[in-house]
N, C-alpha and C positions, 0 to 999 in steps of 0.2 A: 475472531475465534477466541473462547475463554480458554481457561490456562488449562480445564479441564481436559475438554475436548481435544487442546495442543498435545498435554503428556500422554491423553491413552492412542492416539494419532502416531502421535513419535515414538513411543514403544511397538506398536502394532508393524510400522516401516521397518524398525531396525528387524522386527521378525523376520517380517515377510522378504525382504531382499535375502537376510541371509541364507533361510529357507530355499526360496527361489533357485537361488547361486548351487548350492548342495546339490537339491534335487534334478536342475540342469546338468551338471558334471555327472552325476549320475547314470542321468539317459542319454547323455553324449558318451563315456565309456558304455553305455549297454548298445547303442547304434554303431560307434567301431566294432562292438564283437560281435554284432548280428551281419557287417558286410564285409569282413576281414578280409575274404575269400574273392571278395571282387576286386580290392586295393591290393592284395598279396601278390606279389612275383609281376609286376606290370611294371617295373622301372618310374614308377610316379614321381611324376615335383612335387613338393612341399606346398609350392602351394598349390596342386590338384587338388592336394589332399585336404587342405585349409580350406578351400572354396566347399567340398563335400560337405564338410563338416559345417562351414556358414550355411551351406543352401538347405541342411536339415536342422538346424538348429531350432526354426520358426514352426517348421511342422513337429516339433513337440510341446508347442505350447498347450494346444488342449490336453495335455495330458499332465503336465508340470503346474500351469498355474490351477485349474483346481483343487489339486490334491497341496498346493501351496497355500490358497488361502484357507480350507480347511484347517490345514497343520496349523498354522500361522495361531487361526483362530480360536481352535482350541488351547495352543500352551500359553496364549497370552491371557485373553479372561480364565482360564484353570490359574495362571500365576497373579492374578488381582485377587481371586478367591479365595486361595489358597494364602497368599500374605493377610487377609482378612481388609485390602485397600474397598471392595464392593460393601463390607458393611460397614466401613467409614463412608462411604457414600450414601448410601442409604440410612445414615444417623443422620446427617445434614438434611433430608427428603430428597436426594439422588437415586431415582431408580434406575433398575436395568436398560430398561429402552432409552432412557433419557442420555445414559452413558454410552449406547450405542448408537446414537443418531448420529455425530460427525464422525464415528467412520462409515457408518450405513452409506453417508454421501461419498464417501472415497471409492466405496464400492460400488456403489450405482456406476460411478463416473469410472472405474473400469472394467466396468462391464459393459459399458459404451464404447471406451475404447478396445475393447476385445473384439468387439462385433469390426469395428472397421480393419484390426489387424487381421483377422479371420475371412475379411472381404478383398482386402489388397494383398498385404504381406503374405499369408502363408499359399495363396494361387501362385503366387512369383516366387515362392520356394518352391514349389511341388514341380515349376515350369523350369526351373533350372535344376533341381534336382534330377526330375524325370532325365533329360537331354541327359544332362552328365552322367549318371550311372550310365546312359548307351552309349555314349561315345566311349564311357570307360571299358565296359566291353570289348569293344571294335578294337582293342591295344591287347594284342597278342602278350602272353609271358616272356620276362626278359630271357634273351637267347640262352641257354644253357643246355651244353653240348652233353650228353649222357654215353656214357659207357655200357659197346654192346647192343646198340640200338641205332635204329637211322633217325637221324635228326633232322628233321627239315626246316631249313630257313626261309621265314613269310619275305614276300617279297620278291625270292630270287629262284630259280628252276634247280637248284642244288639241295641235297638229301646227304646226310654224311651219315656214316658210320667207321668207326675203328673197338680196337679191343682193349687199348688201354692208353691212358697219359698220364705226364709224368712233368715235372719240371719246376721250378717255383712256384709261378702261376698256371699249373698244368697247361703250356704253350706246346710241349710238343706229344705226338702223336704216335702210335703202332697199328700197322694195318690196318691202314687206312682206305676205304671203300666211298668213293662218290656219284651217285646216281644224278645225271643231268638230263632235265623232260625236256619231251621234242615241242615241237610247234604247238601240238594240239593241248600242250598242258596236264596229259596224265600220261603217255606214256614214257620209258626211262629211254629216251634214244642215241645216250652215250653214258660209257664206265668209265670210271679211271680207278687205279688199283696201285699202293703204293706202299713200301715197308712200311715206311716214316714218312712222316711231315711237321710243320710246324707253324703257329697260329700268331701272324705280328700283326699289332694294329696300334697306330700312334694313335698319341691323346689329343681327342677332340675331330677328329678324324670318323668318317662314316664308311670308308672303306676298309675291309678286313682283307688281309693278306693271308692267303694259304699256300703254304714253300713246300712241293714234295718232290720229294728224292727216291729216284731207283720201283719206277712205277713201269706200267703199262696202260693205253689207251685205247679203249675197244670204241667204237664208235658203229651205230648199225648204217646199213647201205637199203637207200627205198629204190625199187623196182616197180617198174610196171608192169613185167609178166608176173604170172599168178606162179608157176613153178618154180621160179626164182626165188617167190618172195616166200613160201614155203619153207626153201633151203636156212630161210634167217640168213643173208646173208651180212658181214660186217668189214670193218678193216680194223687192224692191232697197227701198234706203233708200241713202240720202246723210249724212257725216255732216263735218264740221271736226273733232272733237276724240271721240275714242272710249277709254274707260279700261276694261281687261283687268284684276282680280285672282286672279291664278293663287295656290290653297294650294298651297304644295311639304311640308306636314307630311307627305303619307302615303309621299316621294318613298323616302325609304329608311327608312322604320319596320319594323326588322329588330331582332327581341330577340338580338343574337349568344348568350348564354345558357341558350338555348330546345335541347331534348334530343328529339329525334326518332327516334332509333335507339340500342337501349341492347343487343343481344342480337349484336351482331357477336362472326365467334369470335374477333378478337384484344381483343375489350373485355373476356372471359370471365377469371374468375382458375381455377383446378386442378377446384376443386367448382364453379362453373358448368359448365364443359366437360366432364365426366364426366355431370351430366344431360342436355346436348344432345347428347353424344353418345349418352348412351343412347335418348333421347328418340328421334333420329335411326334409330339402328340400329332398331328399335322400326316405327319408320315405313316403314322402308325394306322389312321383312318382311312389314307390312298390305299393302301398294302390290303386295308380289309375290304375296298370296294373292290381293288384289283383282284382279287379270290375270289370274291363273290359274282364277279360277272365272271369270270373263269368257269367257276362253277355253273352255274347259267349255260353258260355254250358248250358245256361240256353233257351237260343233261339230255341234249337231242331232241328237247322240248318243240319243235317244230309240227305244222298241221298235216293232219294225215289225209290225203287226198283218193284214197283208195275208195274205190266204188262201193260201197256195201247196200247190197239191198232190202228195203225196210219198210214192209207195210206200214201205208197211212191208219193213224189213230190208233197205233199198236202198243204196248208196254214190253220190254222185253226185262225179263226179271233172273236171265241164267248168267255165267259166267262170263264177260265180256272177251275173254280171251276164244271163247267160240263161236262169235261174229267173222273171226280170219278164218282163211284157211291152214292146213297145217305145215306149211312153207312159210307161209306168213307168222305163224306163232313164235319158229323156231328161230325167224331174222328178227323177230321183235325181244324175245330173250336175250339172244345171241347181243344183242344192241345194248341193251337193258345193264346186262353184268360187266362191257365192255366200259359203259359208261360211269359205272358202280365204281369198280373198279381203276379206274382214271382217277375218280371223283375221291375215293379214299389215298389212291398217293400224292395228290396235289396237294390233299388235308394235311399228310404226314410228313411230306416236305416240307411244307411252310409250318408247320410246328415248332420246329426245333429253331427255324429265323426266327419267329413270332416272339417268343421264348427270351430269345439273347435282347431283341428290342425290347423286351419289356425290362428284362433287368436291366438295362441301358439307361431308358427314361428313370427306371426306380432310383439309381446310383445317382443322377442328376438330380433328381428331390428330394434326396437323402440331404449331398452334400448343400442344397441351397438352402435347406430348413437348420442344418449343424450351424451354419454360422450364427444363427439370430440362435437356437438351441445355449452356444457355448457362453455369451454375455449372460443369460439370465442362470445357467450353473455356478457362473461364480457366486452370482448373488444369493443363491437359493443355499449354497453350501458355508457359505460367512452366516449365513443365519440358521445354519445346523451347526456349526461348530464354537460359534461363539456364544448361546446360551447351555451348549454340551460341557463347554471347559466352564463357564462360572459352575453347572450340577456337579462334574466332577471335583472338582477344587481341589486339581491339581497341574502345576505348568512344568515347566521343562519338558523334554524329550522320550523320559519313560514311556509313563502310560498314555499321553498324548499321542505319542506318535504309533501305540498300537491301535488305538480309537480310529485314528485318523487313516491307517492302512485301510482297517476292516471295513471302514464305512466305503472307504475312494475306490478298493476293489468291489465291494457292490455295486456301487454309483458305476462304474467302467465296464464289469461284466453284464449288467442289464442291459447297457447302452447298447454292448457289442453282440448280445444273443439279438437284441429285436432288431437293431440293422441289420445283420447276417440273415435273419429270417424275411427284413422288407425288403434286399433285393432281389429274391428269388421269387417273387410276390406272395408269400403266404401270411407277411404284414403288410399293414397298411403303413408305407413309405412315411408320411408327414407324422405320422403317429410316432414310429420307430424314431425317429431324431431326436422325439420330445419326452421319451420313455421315462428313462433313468431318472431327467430332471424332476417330472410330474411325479414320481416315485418318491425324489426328496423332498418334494415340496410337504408335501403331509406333515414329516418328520420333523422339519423347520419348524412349523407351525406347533406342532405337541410341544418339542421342546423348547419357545419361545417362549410360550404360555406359561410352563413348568417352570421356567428362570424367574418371569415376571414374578408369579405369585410364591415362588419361595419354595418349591415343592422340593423333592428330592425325586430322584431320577427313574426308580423303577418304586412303587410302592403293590406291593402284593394286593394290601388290603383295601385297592379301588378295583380289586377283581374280586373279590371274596364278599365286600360287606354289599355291592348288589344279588349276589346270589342268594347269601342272607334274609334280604328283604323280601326278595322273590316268596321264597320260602316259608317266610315267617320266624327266623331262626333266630335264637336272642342267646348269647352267652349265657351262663350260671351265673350268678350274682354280679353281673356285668354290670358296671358303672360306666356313665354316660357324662365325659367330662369334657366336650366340646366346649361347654359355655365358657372354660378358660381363655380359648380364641377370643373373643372378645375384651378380655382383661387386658388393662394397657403393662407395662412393664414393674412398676411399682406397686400394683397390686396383686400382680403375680406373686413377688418377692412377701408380702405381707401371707400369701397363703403359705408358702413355703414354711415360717418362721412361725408362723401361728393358726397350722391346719388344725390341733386340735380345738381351738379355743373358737374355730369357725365350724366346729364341725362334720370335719373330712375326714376321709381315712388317712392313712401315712403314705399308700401309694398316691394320693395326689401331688405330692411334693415331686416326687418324679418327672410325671407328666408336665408341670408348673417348668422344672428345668428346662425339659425338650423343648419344651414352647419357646423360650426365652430363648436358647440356642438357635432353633429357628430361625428365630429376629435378627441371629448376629452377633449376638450377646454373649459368648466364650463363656465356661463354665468360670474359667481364670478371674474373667473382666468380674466375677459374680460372686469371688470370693473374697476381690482387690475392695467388693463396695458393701461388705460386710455379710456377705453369706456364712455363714459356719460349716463348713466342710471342709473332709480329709482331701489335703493335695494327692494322696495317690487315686482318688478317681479321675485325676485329669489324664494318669497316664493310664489309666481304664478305660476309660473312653475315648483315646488315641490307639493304642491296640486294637479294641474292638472297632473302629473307624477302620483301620487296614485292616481288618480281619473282612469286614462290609464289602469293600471294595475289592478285595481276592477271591472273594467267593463269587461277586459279580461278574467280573470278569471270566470266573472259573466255568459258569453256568452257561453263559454266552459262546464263550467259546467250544464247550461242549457240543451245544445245539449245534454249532457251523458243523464242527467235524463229524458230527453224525450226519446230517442231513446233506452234507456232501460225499459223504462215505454212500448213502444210501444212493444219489445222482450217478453216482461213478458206478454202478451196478447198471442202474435203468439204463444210461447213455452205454455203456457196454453192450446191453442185450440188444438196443436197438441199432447198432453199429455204427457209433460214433466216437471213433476211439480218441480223437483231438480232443473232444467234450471230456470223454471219463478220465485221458492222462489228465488233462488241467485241473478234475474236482479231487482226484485221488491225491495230487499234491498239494492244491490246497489244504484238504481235511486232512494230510498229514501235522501239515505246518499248526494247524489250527489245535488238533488233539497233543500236538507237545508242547504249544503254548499253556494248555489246559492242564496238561500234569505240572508245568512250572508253577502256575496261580496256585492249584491245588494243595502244592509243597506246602506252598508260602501261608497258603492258608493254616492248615496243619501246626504251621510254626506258629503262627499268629494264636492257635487255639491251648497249645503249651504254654505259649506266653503269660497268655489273661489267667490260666487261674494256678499256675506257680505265680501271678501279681497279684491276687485274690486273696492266696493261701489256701486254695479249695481244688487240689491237684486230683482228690477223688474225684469229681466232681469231670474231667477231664476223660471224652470220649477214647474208648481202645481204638489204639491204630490199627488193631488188627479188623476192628469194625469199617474201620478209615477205608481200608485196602477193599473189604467186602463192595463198600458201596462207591467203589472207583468208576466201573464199567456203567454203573446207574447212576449216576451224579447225582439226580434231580430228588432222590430221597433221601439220601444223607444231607443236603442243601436245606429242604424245607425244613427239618428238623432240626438239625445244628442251628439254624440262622433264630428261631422264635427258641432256643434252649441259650443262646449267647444273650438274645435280648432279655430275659429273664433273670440273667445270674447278672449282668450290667444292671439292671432295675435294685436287683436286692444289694449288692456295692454298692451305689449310688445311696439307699438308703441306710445302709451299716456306717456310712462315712459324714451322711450329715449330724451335726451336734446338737 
């Protein structure tokens, strides 16, 4: 391995585990607060609670490590970008891809191993997890005696009630009421009634002492005459000191270890799931020939052997129903609708089975397609975020980790609409596993391409100069200075320095810049090698750089919050209210990320020309605030009104 490939390798690891580690604590506190309720008041061990949390920890891995190596991959080539280490690379002849091949193989290789964790490991969480939630169920709440209420203890035929306690460990009792069930287990076929009592139970001990004092005991009497039993009749007893031993052993004798259900299809690994699906499919064919001949013997279709008489060589051309007679028409109808009717509720029964077996089979091809789906996400998402972070060129956790939200809740919610829709069968199951990915795949591919060649990230004018052409539409005295692209770096710099004596205008020197920048070349590095310009355009063209980048962000984010603002309507009308809570909170979060950039932007637009000295020149806020609710025209304007007044800087500064 070159020393290359070692350091962007070893920086890429220290990312990614720490990432990893984060984002796991993460969804391990969001998984205790989504099952609180099933671990709260159950008297659990530590380590129930620790095995829970082991047995879900592997089912969050499709959701951790993509959105892991995204993040990963964006702050790490944004922080090679952004230190300007990629166009140290590229001065040597080190391109993009050449620099991402040995982690490309890190990532192949675990996405391989993802496929086999996703085939063993997380079927063996989901198979112990499953089990332990239900047995964690089956554990009643720890005993706590309430006031004013009857309390029934699991386990034992005793129901308590009293009105009040009192004492250190509220041990003792005031009118106290105990209802004891008879034989049959629901009726109360002894009282006992007592001022006081009091509650002792040694430590470690499963038997509970209950001491009552200065009671009565009503106890019912069973009879076998029916007039007796009317009477209710019972026997009382009087007592000073009455002693209660309640066992609490059977109170939660719950094996958490105990395996109930082993055949669910996310417990299945590749070859389990290929037999229940065949098995399935299989089933599902008996079930329609079994209806079908149902159907068949249900019809009555049998020969009718009735005499009808029928002249030789005859045609009869009238209604065949007046061949019979009319006893005969009326048992033939009669028969007809009996049979209709039959025939339409067997349909309607078996619809509602038919139904749950299909989403059955779907569930099982969902989850057998998700594991080979999840290896090739990793892959497809390292190569969205690692040519996304060298366009933006920028690492750390800021805008990285809003990039990487935005895109991993796409990537999540598309997955989770077309699944949600393939098992009800209104998608196609193997398609819906492969959704999301095929979806990023494109996106990989644009912004691969876009890194390789140097582009920047969203360029308007690959939308604009085809429509142009279409049209035949040519600027006003538009100059056509492509053929710079071609000029290696020190001929560039000679037009710079000697555009008039080559015959250009003065805005070529500009353009001559950009280009050079492009390559890599810092305005800085351009001035260290004898360019003659003012150092304050470098911080001109660093403002208007994050001025670039706020408005980007600004605009994008805009779009989500409108276009989920608009979801959260439609999914309303059509009554979906999961759908429209989930868009209306996103397009909240989305629209106040939008007025933060905004600000920022704003501030950004003060900056540049109090740094210019051309503060007229500096759009009214009050304008700012007009085109808040429209973003997208104040955006196109401001952005070609910043690159203009940067162009005419750029040339006041050269000497």
């Amino acid at each position: 391995m070159k020393i290359l490939d070692r350091y962007i390798l070893t920086t890429y690891l220290k990312t990614f585990f720490s990432v990893f580690i984060i984002l796991m604590m993460i969804f391990v506190l969001q998984t205790i607060w989504l099952y609180i309720r099933e671990l709260s008041g159950k008297d659990l061990d530590i380590v129930v609670i620790f095995k829970f949390l082991f047995y879900f920890m592997p089912k969050l891995i499709p959701l951790v490590l993509p959105l892991t190596i995204l993040l990963a991959s964006i702050m790490v080539f944004g922080s090679f970008a952004e230190n300007y280490e990629f166009a140290a690379m590229k001065s040597t002849g080190i391109s993009l891809q050449r620099a991402m091949t040995g982690l490309s193989v890190f990532i192949v290789a675990l996405g391989i191993v993802t496929f086999f964790f996703s085939n063993n490991v997380i079927p063996w969480a989901e198979l112990k997890s499953f089990n332990l939630r239900s047995n964690i169920a089956k554990s009643k709440p720890a005993m706590l005696l309430g006031v004013g209420q009857f309390n029934p203890i699991e386990g034992t035929p005793y129901n308590i009630k009293f009105t009040r306690k009192h004492g250190d460990n509220d041990q003792y009792l005031d009118n106290v009421t105990i209802h004891i069930k008879g034989t049959d287990g629901r009726s109360n076929s002894t009282t006992i009634t007592s001022k006081t009592g009091e509650l002792v139970n040694e430590k470690d001990s499963n038997v509970l002492k209950l001491i009552l004092l200065d009671g009565n005991y009503y106890s019912d009497i069973a009879t076998r005459n029916v007039k007796s039993r009317n009477k209710k009749p019972f026997a009382k007893s009087t007592f000073e000191k009455y002693i209660i031993n309640i066992d609490l052993s059977q109170m939660n004798n719950v094996d958490y270890d105990e395996q109930n259900q082993t055949d669910k299809y996310n417990m299945l690994d590749v070859v389990g799931l290929n037999k229940t699906i065949d098995s399935l499919i299989k089933k599902e064919e008996f079930t329609h020939q079994t209806i079908s001949k149902n159907l068949f013997q249900r019809s009555a279709i049998i020969p009718n052997n009735r005499a009808v008489t029928i002249e030789s060589d005859s045609t009869y051309l009238g209604p065949v129903l007046d061949i019979f007679s009319t006893k005969e028409k009326l048992e033939m109808v009669n028969t007809s609708l009996r049979t209709l009717s039959g025939a339409k509720q067997l349909v309607i029964t078996n619809e509602n089975s038919n139904k749950i077996a299909k989403e059955w089979l779907n569930k099982h091809i969902i989850s057998l397609h998700e594991k080979f789906a999840l290896g090739f996400a990793c892959i497809i998402l390292f190569f969205v975020g690692a040519p996304l972070g060298a366009l933006i060129r920028k690492g750390g956790i800021g805008l990285p980790m809003v990039i990487a939200i935005i895109l991993f809740l796409t990537y999540h919610f598309i997955g989770m609409f077309a699944i949600n829709s393939a098992k009800n069968g209104s998608f196609n199951p193997i398609l819906a596993s492969w959704f999301s990915t095929l979806i990023m795949l494109p996106l990989g591919i644009f912004l691969t391409r876009r890194a390789t060649a140097d582009k920047g990230l969203f360029e308007f004018d690959n939308v604009i100069e085809p429509i142009k052409k279409i049209f035949k539409i040519k600027d006003k005295d538009s100059v056509d200075y492509t053929f710079l692209n071609s000029f290696k770096s020190n001929e560039l710099l000679n037009v710079i320095n000697n555009y008039e004596a080559l015959g250009h205008l003065e805005e070529i020197r500009f353009i001559a810049i950009k280009i050079l920048n492009d390559r890599g070349i810092p305005t800085k590095q351009l001035r260290e090698e004898g360019l003659a310009i003012n150092t304050d355009f470098e911080n001109s063209e660093i403002i208007a750089n994050d001025y670039k980048e706020h408005t980007l962000f600004s605009i994008t984010l805009y779009i989500i919050g409108v276009v989920l603002l608009v979801l959260h309507f439609v999914f309303n009308n059509n009554k979906l209210p999961s759908l429209a809570s989930a868009s209306i909170q996103l397009s909240i979060i989305s629209l106040i990320l939008y007025a933060i950039y905004f600000f920022k932007s704003y501030i950004n637009i003060t900056k540049f020309y109090r740094h210019i000295n051309k503060q007229e020149k500096k759009p009214s806020l009050f304008l700012l605030i007009l085109g808040f609710p429209l973003y997208f025209i104040p955006y196109l304007f401001l952005n070609d009104k910043m690159k203009e007044d940067l162009k005419q800087n750029c040339l006041e500064s050269l000497k």
